[in-house]
VMD Tcl script that builds the backbone (N, CA, C; Angstrom):
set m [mol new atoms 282]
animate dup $m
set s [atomselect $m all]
$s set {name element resname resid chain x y z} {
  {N N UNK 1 A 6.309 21.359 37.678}
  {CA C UNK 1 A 7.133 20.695 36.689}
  {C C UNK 1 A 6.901 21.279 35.306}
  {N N UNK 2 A 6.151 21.706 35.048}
  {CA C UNK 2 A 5.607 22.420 33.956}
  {C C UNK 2 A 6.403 23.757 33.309}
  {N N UNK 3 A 7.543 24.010 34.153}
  {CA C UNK 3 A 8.348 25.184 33.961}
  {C C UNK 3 A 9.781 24.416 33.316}
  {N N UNK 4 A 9.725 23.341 34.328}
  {CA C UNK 4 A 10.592 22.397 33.396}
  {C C UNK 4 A 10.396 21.813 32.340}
  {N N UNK 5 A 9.129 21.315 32.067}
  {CA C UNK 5 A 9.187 20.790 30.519}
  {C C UNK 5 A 8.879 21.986 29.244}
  {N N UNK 6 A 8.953 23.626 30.125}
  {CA C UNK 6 A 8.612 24.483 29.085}
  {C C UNK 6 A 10.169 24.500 28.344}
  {N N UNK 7 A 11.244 24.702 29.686}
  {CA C UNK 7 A 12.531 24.887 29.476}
  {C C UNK 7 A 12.953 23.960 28.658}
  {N N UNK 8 A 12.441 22.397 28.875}
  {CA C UNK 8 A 13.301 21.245 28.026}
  {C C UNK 8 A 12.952 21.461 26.220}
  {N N UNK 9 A 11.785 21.994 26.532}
  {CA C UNK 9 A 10.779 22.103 24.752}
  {C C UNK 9 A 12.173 23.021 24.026}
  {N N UNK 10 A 12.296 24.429 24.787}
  {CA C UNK 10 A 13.291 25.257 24.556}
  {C C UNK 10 A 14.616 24.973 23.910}
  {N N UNK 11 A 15.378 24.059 24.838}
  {CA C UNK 11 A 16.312 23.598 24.669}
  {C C UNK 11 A 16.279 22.442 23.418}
  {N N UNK 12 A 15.675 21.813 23.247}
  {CA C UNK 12 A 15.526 20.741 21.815}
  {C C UNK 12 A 15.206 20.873 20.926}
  {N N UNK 13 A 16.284 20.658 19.429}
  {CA C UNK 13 A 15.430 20.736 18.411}
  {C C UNK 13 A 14.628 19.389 18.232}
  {N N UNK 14 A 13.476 19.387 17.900}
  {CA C UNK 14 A 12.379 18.008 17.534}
  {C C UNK 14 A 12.929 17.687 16.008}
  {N N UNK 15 A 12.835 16.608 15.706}
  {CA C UNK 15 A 12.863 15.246 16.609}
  {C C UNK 15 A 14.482 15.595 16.816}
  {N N UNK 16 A 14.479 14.289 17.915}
  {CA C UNK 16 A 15.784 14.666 18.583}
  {C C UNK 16 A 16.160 13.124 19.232}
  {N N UNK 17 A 17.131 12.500 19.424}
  {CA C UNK 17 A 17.329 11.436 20.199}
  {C C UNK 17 A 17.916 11.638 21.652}
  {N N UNK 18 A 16.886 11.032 22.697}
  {CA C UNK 18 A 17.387 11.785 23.711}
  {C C UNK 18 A 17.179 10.812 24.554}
  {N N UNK 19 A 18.691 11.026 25.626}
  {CA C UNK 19 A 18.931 9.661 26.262}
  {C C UNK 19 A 18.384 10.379 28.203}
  {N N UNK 20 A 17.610 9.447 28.117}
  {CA C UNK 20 A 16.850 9.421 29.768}
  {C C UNK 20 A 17.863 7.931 30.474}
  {N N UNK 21 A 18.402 9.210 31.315}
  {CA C UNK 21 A 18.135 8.196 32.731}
  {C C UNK 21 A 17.520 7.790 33.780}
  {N N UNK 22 A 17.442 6.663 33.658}
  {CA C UNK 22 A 16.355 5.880 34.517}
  {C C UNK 22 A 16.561 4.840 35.641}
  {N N UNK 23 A 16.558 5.612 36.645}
  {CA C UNK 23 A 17.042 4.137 37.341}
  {C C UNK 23 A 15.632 3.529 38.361}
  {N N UNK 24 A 16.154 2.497 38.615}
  {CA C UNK 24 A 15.108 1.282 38.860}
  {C C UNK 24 A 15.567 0.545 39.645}
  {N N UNK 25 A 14.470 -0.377 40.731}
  {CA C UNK 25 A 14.630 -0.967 41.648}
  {C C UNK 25 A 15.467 -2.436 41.283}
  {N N UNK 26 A 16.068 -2.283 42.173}
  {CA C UNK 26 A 17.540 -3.745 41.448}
  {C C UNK 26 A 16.659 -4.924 41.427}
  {N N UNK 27 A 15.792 -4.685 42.252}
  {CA C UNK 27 A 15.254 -6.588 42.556}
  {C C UNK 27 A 14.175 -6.599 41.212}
  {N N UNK 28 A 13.716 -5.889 40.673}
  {CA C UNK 28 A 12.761 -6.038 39.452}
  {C C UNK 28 A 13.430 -6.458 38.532}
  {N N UNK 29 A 13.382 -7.677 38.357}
  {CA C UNK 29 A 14.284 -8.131 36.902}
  {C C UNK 29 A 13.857 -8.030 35.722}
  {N N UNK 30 A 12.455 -7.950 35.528}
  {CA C UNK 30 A 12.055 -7.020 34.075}
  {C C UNK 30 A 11.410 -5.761 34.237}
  {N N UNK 31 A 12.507 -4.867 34.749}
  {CA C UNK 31 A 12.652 -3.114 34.929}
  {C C UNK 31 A 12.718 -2.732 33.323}
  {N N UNK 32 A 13.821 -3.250 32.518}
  {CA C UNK 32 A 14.033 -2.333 31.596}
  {C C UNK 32 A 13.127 -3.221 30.463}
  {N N UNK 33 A 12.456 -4.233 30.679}
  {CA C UNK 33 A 11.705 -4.534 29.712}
  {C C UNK 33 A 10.444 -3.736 29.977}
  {N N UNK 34 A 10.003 -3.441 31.225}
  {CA C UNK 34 A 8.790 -2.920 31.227}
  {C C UNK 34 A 8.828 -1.238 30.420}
  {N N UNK 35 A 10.192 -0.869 30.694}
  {CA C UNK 35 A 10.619 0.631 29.951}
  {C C UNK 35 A 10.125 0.388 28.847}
  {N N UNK 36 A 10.949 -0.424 28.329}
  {CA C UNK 36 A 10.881 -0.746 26.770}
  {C C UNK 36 A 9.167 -0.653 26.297}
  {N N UNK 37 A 8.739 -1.384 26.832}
  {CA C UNK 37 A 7.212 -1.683 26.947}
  {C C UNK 37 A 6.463 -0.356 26.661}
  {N N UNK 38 A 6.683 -0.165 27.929}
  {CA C UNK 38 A 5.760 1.614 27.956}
  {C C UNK 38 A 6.161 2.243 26.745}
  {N N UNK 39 A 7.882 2.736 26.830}
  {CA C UNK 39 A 7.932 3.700 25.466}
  {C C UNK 39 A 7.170 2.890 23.866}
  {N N UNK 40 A 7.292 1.809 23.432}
  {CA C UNK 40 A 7.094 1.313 22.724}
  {C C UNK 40 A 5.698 1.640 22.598}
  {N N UNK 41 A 4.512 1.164 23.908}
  {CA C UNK 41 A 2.707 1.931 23.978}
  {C C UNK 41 A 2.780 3.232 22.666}
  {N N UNK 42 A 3.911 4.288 23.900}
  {CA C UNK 42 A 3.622 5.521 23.209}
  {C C UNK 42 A 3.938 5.870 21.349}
  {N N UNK 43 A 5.344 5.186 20.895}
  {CA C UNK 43 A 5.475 5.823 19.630}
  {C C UNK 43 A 6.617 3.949 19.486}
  {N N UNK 44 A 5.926 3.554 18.293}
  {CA C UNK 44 A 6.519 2.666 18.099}
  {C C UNK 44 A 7.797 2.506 17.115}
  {N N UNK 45 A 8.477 1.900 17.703}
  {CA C UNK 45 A 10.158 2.091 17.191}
  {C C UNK 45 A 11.096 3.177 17.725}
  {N N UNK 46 A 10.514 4.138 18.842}
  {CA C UNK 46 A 11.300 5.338 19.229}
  {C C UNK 46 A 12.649 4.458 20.194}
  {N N UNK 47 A 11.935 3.432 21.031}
  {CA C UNK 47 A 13.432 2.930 22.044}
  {C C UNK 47 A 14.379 2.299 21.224}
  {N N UNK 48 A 15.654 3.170 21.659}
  {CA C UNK 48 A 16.957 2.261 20.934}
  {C C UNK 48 A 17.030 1.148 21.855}
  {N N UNK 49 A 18.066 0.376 21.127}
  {CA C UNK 49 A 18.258 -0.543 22.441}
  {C C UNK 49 A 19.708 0.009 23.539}
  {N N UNK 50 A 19.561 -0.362 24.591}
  {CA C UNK 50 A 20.555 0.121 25.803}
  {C C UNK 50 A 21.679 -0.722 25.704}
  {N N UNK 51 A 22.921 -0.109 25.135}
  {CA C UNK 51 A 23.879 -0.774 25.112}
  {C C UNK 51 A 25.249 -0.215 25.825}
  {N N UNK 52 A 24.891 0.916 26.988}
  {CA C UNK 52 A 25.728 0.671 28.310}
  {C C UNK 52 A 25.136 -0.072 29.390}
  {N N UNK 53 A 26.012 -0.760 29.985}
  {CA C UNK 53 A 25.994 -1.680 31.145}
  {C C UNK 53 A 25.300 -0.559 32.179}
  {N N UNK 54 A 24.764 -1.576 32.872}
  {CA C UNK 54 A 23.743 -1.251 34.014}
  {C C UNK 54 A 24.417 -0.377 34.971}
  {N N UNK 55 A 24.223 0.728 35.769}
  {CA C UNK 55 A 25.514 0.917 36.900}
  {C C UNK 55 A 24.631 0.694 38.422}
  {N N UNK 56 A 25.163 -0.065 39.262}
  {CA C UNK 56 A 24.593 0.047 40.510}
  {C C UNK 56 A 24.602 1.064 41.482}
  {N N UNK 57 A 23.698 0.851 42.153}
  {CA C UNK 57 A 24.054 2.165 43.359}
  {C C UNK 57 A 25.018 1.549 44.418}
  {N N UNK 58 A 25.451 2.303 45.194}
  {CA C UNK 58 A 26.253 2.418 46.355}
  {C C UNK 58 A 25.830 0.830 47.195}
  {N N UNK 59 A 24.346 0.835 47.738}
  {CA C UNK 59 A 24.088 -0.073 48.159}
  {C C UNK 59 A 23.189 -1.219 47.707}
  {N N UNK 60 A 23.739 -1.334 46.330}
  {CA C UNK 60 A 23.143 -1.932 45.655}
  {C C UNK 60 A 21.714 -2.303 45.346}
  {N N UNK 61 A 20.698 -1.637 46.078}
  {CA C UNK 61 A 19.319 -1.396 45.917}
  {C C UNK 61 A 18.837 -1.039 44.291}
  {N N UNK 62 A 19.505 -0.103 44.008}
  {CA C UNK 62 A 18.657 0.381 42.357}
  {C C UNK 62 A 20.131 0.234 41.469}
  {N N UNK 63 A 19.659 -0.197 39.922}
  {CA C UNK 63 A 20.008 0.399 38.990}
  {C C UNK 63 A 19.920 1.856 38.294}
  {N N UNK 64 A 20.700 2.031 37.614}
  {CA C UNK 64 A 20.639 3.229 36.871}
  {C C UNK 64 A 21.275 2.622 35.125}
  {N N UNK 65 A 19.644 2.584 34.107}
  {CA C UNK 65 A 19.927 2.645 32.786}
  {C C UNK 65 A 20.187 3.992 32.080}
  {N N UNK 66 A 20.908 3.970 30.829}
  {CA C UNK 66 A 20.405 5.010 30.150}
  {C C UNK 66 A 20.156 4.442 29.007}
  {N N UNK 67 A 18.536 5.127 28.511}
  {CA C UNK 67 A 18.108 4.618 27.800}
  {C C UNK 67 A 17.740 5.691 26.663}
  {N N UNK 68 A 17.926 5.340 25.367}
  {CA C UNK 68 A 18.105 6.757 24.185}
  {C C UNK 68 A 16.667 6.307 23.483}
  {N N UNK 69 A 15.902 7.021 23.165}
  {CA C UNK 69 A 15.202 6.966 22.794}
  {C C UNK 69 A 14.377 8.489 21.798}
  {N N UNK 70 A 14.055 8.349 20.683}
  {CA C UNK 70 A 14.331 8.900 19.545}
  {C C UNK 70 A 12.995 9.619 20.467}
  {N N UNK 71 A 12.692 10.931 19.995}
  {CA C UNK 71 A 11.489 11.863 20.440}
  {C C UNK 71 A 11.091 12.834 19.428}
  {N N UNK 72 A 9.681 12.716 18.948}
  {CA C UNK 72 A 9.685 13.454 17.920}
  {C C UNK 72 A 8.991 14.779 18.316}
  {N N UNK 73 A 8.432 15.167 19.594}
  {CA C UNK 73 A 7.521 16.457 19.742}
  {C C UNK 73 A 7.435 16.616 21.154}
  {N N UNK 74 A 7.400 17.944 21.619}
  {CA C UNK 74 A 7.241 18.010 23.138}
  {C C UNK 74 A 6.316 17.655 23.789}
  {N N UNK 75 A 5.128 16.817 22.962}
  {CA C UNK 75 A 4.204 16.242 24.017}
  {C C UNK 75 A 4.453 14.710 24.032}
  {N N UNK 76 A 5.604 14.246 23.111}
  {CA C UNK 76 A 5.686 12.990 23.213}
  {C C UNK 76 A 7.088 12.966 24.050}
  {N N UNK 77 A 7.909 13.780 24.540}
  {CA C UNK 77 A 9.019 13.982 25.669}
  {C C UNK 77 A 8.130 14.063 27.140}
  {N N UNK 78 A 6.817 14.836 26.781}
  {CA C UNK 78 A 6.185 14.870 28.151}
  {C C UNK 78 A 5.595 13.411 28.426}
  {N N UNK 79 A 5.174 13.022 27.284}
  {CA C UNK 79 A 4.138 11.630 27.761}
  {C C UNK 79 A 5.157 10.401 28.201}
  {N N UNK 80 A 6.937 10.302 27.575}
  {CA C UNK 80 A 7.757 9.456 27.957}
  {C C UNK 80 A 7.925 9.680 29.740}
  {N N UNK 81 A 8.061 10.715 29.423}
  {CA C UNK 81 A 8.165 11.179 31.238}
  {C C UNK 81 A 7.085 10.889 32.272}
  {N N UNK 82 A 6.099 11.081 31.889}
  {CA C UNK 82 A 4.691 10.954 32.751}
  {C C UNK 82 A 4.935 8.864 32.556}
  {N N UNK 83 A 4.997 8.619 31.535}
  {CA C UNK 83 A 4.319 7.098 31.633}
  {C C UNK 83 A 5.865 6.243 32.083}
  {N N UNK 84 A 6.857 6.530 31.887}
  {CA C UNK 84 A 7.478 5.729 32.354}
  {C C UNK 84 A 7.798 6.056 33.766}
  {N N UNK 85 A 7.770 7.491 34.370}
  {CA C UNK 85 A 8.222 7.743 35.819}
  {C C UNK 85 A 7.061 7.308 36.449}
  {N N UNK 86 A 5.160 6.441 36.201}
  {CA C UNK 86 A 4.668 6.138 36.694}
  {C C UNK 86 A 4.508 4.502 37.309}
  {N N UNK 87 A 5.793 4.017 36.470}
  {CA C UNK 87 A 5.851 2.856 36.294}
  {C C UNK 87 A 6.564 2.268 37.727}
  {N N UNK 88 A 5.671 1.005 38.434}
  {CA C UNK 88 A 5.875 0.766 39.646}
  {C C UNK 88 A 7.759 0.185 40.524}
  {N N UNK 89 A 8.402 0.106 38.983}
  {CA C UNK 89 A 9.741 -0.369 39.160}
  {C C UNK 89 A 10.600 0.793 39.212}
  {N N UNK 90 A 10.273 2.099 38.516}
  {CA C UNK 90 A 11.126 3.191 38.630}
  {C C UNK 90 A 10.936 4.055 39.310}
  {N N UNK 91 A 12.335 4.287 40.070}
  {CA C UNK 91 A 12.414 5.168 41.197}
  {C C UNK 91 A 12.724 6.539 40.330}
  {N N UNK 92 A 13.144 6.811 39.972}
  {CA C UNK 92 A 13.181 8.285 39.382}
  {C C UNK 92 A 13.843 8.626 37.550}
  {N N UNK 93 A 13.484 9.352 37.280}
  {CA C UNK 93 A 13.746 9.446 35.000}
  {C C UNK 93 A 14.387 10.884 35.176}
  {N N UNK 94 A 15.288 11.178 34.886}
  {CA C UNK 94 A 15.801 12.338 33.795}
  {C C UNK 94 A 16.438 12.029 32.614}
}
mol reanalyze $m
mol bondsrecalc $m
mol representation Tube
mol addrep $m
């Protein structure tokens, strides 16, 4: 993964607002508070708030948010990634 976050550093100018999608297990009803949560740990005030509607999957198992959140340096794009894709409600972050 490390080839990928060389490429993403590449591609961004810092700071930058950059919207991750995240989707999450439907039955966790505080999924996107726990997001909120984590990013908030890392750099406080970076999460905007999410103001598109949730979209479901096919079989309604997971959500998919997108969530924008302001990023000021490529180790704080890496640490959003590491701490929220470890988080027990989310199934997968880009």
């Amino acid at each position: 993964m490390s080839d990928a976050y060389a490429k993403l550093e590449r591609l961004i100018d810092f700071p930058a607002l950059v919207d991750f999608r995240i989707i999450v297990i439907a039955q966790d009803n505080e999924a996107l508070d726990k997001i909120y949560k984590a990013c908030e740990e890392i750099e406080a005030g970076s999460v905007k708030k999410v103001t598109a509607p949730a979209r479901k999957s096919r079989n309604g198992q997971y959500l998919s948010y997108t969530v924008p959140v302001h990023i000021k340096s490529p180790k704080h794009l890496r640490t959003v990634y590491e701490k929220v894709g470890a988080l027990s409600c989310v199934k997968h972050i880009m």
